[in-house]
N, C-alpha and C positions, 0 to 999 in steps of 0.2 A: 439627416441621419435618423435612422428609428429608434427611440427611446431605450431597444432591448440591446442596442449597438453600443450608446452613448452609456451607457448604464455598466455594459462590459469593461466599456476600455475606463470606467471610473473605477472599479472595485474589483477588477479583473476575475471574477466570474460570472457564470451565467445562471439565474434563476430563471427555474422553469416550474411553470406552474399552467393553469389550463387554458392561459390566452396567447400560451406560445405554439403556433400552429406548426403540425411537422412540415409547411413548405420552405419556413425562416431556416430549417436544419439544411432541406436541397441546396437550397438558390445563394446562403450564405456562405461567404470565401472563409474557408479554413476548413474543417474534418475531412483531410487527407490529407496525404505524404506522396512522395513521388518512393517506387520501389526498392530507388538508390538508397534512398535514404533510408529508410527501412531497413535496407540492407548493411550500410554500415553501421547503424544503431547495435544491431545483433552483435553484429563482426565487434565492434567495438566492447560491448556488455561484455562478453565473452572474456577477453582480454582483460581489463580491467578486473570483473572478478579473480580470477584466474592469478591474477598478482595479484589480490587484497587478501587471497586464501593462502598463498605461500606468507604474505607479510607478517599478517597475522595469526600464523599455525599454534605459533608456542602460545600467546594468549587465550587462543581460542581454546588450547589443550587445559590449560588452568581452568578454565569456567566450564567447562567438560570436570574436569573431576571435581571443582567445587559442588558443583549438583549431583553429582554421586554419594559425595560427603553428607551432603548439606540433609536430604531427602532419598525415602526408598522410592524407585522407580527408575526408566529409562533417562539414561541425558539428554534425547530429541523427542520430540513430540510433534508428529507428522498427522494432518487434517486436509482435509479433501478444502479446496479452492475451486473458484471459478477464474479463471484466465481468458486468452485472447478470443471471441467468438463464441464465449460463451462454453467452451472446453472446458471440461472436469481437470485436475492437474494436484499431488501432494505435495502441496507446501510444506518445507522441514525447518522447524525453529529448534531454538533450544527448549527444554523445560522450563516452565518458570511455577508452573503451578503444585498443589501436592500431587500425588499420582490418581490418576481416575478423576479426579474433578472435572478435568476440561475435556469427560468421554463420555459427559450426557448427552443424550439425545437432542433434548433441547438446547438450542443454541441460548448461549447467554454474552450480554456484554459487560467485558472488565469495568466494574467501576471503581471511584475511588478509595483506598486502602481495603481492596479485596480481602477477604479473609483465605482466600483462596490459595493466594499468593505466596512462593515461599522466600525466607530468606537470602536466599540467592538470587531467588527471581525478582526480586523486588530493588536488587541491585542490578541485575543489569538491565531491566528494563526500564532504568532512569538514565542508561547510559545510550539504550536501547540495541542492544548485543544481545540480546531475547532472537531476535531479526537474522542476526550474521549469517547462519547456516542456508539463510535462501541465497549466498551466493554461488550454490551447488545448484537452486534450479536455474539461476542465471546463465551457468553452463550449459545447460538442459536445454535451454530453449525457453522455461514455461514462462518464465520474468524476465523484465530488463532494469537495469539500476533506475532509473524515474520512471514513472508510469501510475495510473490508479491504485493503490490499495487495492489488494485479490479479498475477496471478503468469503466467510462460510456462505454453504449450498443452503442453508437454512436460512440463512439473511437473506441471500438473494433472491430466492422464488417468495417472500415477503414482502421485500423492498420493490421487488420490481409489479408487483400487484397493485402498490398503492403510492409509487412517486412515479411519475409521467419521464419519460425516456431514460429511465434509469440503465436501461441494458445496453446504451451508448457509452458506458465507462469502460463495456467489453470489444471495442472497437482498436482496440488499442493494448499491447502487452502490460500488463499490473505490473507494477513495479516495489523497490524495496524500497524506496521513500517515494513522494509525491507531492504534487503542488496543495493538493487539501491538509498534509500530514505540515507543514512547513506555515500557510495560512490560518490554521482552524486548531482549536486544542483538541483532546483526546475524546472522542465522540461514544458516550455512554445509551444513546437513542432513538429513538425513528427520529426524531425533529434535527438530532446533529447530524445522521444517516445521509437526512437530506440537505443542509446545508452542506456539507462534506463534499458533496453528487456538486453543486454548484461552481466548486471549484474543481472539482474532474472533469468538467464539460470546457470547462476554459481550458483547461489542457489539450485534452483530447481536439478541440477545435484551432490551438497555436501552438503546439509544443514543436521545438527546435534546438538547436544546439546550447545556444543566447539562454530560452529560458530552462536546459537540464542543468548546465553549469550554475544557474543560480539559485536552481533547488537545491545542487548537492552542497553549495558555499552555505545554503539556510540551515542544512541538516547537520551540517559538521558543524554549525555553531550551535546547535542545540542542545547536540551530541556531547559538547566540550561543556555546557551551562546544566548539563543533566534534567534535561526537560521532557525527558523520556516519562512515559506513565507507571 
């Protein structure tokens, strides 16, 4: 067994760094899906969003006018992502920040006790209900419930310059939780960027029914322990 094998199925990601040659991505069993599959994934996202936005309308309606209350500005705050293939696509969250802060140019990563942050957003994004409104691209098409983290257009033509098969995290629909997001804490860095990447490639290279069911069981205990950032 090759060390970069035995090393996966240990810590169940992949690190990739410059002595992992692009033939180990060909010739290795995993990054694909058969089109079934694929197919009921959609079909299925679909569905389930679809009931978690009726379940949860009335709550979702209180944290809607909390942020109205709370802060001058819109309740959504919609940003340009990269999705499947590398497609441009607007991700819609809630608000969480003051207005105009998170509409500079420069990309910036949340760090700990942002000053940025406002009081409502700093509650739900420990519940992480900041998120919920991407069950609207779920219906869309642009997400599926597990999958990579969609990250800004500014990250990415960054990240992908300077971490080695970074653009393989877009092989696959981004999702609203993931196996990095469940694995790894809240990544403020290039350096977490790229551990982060380590476990999206373990995805992207096994992901199945077996390991979505036990992202979403990780995410809802998270969710319940308030481990949101």
């Amino acid at each position: 067994m090759e060390c970069t094998t035995f090393y996966e199925q240990i810590t169940q990601k992949i690190v990739v760094d410059e002595f992992l040659k692009p033939s180990w991505f060909i010739f290795e069993e995993g990054f694909s899906s058969s089109p079934i599959y694929k197919s009921i994934k959609r079909i299925q996202g679909f569905f389930i969003s679809m009931i978690l936005l009726v379940i949860l309308s009335p709550f979702l309606a209180c944290i809607a006018l909390a942020i109205k209350l709370d802060s001058r500005g819109p309740i959504f705050y919609i940003q340009q992502r990269i999705g499947l293939n590398g497609e441009i696509f607007k991700l819609i969250k809630f608000r969480s920040m003051y207005h105009q802060t998170e509409e500079s140019s420069q990309a910036q990563f949340t760090t700990k006790n942002d000053p940025r942050i406002t009081r409502v957003g700093r509650l739900i994004r420990k519940i992480r209900f900041d998120e919920a409104p991407q069950l609207l691209n779920i219906l869309k098409g642009d997400m599926d419930l597990i999958g990579p983290r969609p990250e800004q257009t500014l990250f990415v033509n960054h990240l992908q310059s300077i971490i080695p098969y970074y653009n393989l995290r877009h092989s696959v629909r981004p999702g609203l939780t993931g196996w990095a997001q469940v694995q790894y804490r809240y990544g403020d860095s290039i350096q977490a960027a790229q551990e982060k990447l380590h476990y999206d490639l373990y995805y992207v290279k096994n992901y199945s029914w077996t390991l979505d069911i036990l992202i979403a069981f990780l995410t809802l205990r998270e969710i319940l322990a308030c481990k949101g950032r």
